[in-house]
One Martini backbone bead per residue (centre of mass of N, CA, C, O) as a GRO file, in nm:
protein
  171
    1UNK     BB    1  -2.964  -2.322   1.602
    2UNK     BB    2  -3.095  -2.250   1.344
    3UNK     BB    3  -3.124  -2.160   1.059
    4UNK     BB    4  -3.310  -1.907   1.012
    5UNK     BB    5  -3.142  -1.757   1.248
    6UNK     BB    6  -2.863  -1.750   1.041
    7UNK     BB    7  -2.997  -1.575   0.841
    8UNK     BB    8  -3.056  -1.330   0.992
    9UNK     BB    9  -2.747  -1.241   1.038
   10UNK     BB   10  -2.663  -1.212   0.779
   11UNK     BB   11  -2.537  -1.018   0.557
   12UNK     BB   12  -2.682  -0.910   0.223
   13UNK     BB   13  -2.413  -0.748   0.108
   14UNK     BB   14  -2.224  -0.946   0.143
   15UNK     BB   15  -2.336  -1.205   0.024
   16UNK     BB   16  -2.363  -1.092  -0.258
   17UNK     BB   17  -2.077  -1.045  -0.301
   18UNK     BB   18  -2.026  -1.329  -0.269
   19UNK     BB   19  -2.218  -1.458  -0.507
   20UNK     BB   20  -2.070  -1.267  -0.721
   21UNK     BB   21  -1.780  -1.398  -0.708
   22UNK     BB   22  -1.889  -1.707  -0.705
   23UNK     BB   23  -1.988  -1.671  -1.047
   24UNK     BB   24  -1.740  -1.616  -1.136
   25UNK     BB   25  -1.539  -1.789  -0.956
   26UNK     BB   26  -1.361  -1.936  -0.771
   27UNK     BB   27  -1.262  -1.993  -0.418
   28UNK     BB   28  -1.122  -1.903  -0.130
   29UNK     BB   29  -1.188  -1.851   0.172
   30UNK     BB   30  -0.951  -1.651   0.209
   31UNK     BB   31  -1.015  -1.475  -0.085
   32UNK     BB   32  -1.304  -1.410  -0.006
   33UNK     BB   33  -1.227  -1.255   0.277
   34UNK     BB   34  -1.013  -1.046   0.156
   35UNK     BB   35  -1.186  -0.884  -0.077
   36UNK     BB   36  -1.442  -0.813   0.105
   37UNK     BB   37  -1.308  -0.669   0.247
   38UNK     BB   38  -1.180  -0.440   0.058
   39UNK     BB   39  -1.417  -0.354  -0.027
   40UNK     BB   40  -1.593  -0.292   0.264
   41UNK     BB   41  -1.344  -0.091   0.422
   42UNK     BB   42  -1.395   0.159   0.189
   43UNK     BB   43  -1.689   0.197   0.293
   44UNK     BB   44  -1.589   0.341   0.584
   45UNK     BB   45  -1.747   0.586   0.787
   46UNK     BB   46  -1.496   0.726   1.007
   47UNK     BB   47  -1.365   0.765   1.299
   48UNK     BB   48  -1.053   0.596   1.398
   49UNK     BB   49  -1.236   0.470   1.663
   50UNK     BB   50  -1.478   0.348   1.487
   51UNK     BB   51  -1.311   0.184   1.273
   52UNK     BB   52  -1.203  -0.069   1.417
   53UNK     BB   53  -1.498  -0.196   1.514
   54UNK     BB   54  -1.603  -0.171   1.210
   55UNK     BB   55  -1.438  -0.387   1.122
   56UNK     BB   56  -1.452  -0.612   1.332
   57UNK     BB   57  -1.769  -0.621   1.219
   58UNK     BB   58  -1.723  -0.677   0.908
   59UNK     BB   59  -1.471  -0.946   0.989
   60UNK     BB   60  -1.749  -1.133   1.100
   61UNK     BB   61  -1.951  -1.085   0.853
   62UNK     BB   62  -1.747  -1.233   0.676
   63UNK     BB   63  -1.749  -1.520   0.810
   64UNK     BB   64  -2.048  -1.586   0.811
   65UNK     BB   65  -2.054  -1.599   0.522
   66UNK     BB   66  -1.851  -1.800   0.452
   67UNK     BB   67  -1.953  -2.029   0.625
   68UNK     BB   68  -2.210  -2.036   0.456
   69UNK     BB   69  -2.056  -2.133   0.177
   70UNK     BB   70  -1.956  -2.384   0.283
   71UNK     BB   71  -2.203  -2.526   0.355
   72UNK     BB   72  -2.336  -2.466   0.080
   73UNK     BB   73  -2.036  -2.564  -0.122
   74UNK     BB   74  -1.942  -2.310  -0.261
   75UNK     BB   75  -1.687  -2.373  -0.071
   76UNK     BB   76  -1.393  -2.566  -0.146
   77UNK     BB   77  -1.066  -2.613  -0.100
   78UNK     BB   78  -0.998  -2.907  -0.211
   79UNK     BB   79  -1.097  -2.816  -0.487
   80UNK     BB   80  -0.947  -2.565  -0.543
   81UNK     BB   81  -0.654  -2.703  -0.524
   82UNK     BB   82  -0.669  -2.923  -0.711
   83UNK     BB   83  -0.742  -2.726  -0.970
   84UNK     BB   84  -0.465  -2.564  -0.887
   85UNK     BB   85  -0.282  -2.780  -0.958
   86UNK     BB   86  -0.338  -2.856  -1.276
   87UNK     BB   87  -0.321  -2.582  -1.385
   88UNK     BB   88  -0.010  -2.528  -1.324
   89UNK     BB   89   0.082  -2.808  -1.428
   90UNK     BB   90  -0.011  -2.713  -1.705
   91UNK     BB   91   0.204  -2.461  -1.710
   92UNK     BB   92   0.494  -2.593  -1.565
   93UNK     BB   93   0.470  -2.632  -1.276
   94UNK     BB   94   0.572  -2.750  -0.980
   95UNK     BB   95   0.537  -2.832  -0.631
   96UNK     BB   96   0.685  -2.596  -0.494
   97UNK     BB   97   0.543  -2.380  -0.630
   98UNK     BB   98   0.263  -2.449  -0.585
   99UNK     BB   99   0.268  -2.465  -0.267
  100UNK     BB  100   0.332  -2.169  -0.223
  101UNK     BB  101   0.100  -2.032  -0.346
  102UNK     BB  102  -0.124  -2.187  -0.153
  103UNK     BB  103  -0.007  -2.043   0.073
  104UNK     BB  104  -0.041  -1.731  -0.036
  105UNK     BB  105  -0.335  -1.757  -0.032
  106UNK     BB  106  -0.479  -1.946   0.243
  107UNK     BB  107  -0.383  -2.247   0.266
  108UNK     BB  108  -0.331  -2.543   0.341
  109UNK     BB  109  -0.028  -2.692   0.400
  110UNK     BB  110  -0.158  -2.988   0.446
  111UNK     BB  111  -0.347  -3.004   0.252
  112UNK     BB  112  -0.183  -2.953  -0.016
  113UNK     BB  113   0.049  -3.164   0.036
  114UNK     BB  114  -0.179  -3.407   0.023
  115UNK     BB  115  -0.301  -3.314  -0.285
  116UNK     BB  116  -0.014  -3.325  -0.442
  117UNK     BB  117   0.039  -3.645  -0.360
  118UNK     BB  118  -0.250  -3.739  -0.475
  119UNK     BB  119  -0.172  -3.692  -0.744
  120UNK     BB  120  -0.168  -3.793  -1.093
  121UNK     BB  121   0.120  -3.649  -1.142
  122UNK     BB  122   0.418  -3.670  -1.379
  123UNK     BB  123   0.680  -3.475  -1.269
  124UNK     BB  124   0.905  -3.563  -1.433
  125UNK     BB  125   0.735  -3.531  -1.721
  126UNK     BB  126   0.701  -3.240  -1.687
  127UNK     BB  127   1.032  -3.146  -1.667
  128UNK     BB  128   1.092  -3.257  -1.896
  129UNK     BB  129   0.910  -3.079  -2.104
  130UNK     BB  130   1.019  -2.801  -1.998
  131UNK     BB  131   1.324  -2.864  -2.057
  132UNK     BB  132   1.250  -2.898  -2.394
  133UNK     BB  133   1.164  -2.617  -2.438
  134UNK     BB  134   1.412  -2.448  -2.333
  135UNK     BB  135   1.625  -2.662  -2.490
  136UNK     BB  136   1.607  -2.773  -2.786
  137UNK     BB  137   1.964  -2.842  -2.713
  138UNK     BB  138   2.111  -3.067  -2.542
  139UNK     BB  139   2.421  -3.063  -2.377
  140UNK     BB  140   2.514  -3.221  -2.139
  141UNK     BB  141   2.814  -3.174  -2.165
  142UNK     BB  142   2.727  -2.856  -2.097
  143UNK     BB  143   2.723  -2.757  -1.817
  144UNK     BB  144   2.652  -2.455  -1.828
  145UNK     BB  145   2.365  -2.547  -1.951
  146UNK     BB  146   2.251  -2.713  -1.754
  147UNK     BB  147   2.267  -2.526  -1.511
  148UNK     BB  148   2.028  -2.352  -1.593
  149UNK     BB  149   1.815  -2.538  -1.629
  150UNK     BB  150   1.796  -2.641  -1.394
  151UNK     BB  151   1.740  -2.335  -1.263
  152UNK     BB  152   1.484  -2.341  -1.472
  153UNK     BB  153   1.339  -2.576  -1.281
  154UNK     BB  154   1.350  -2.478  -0.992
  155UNK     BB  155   1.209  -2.237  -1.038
  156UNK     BB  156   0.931  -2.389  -1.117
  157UNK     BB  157   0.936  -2.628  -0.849
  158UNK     BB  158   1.133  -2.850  -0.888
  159UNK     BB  159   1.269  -3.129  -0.793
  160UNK     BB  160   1.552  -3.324  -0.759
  161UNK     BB  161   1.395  -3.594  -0.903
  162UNK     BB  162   1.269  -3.444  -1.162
  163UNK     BB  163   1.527  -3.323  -1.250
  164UNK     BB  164   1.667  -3.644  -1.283
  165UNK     BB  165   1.427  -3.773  -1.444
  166UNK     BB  166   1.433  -3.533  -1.698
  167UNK     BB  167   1.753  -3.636  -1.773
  168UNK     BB  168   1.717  -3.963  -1.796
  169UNK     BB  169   1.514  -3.931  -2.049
  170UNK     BB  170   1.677  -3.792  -2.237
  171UNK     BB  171   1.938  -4.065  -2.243
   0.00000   0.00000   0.00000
């Protein structure tokens, strides 16, 4: 099939609405296909046994409209997860709680782990800087305010080795 071929079929007002939120910020392909059903699924006017038809053939040309968007480099998932890592670790989450997040987008669970992996950040260091943020004086002989401290580590997403990387540091 040419390009041409492929231009021809794909629906214009779904392009268009994917190129207006891909104009506002970055999207991942599930989350680009995810907002575009839900727009265009509102605007279906059928009896119930048409609705669902309706929707399948609305959900097929909303896959080759993303389809479309990520050959043009429009969209790409990897890049999305990059800057999706660097923003969140950015604002002081962990590992644990960004691969989760990036699950709950719909984005590729072995992606993002090879990409956190990857990630020049270090954790140990964003954990110490958010310990010292929670805790302006830690005792550290304080068990329980200790334990506090730790479950909002845990809780931000840091592994058990960033958060004894940044009691280490602590000390």
């Amino acid at each position: 099939m040419t390009a041409l071929n492929n231009e021809k079929k794909l629906n214009k007002s779904i392009l268009n609405k994917a190129v207006q939120l891909l104009a506002q910020r970055d999207h991942s392909s599930y989350e680009l296909s995810q907002k575009m059903i839900f727009f265009f699924a509102k605007k279906l006017q059928s009896t119930e046994d048409e609705y669902h038809d309706q929707l399948s053939t609305l959900k097929a040309e909303i896959q080759d409209v993303v389809e479309h968007c990520i050959n043009q480099n429009w969209i790409n998932d990897a890049h999305y997860i990059e800057k999706y890592i660097v923003m969140r670790a950015n604002k002081g989450y962990g590992k644990y709680k960004i691969a989760m997040e990036l699950k709950q987008r719909g984005l590729s669970v072995d992606l993002s782990r090879q990409l956190l992996q990857a990630s020049n950040i270090n954790w140990g260091n964003l954990a110490y800087k958010q310990l010292l943020k929670k805790s302006k004086q830690i005792k550290a002989k304080n068990t329980n305010e200790k334990q506090k401290v730790i479950q909002f580590l845990i809780a931000r997403g840091y592994t058990q080795n960033d958060i004894k990387t940044a009691y280490d540091l602590l000390t």
